[in-house]
C-alpha positions in Angstrom: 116.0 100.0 95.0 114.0 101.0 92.1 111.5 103.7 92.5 107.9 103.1 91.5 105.3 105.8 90.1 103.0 106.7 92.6 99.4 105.1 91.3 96.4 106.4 93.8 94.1 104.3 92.6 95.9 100.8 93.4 96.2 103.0 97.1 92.5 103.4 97.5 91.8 99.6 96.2 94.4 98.2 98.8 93.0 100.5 102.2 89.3 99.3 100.6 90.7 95.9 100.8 92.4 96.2 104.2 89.4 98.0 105.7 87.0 95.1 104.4 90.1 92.3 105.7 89.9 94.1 108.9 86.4 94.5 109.5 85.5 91.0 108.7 88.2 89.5 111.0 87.1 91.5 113.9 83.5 90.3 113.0 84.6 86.7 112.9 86.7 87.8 116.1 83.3 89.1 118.0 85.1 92.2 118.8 82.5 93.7 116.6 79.5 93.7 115.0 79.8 94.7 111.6 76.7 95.7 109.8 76.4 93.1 106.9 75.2 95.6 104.4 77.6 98.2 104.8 80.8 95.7 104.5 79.0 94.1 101.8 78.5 97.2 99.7 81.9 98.6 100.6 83.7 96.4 97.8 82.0 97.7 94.9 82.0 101.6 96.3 85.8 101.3 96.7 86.7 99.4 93.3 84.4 102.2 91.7 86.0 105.1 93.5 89.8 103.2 92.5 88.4 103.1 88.6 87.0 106.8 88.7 90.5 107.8 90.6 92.6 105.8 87.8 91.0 107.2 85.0 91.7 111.1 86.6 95.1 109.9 87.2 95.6 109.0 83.6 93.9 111.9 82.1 96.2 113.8 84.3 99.1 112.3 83.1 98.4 112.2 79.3 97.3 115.9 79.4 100.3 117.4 81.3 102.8 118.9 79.7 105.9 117.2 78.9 109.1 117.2 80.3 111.7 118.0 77.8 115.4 117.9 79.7 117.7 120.9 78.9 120.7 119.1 76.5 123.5 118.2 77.7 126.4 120.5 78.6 129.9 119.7 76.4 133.1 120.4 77.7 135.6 122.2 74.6 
């Protein structure tokens, strides 16, 4: 299987999106009462906090030194 590059933000937009899944369900559920607000507000707070993380992550990235590979070893 193909390895992917880890991306943090797409991380923190898909827990943002399974925290707001789950808390709604339970709401509609009655095993709890979510505060309307809170969920409501939670959306933008975690696509902003995903953006903010993405654009660290690529400023990390660009700004890193890169990785040169030693050349290649030749047999006589």
């Amino acid at each position: 299987m193909k390895r992917h590059r880890f991306e943090p933000a797409r991380l923190i937009a898909g827990l943002t999106a399974l925290t707001l899944g789950t808390g709604y369900g339970l709401d509609a559920l009655g095993l709890w009462q979510a505060p309307g607000l809170w969920l409501f507000l939670a959306l933008p707070a975690g696509l902003l906090l995903s953006g903010v993380t993405a654009a660290v992550w690529a400023t990390l990235r660009r700004h890193r030194a890169p990785h040169t590979d030693p050349p290649p070893l030749t047999h006589p």
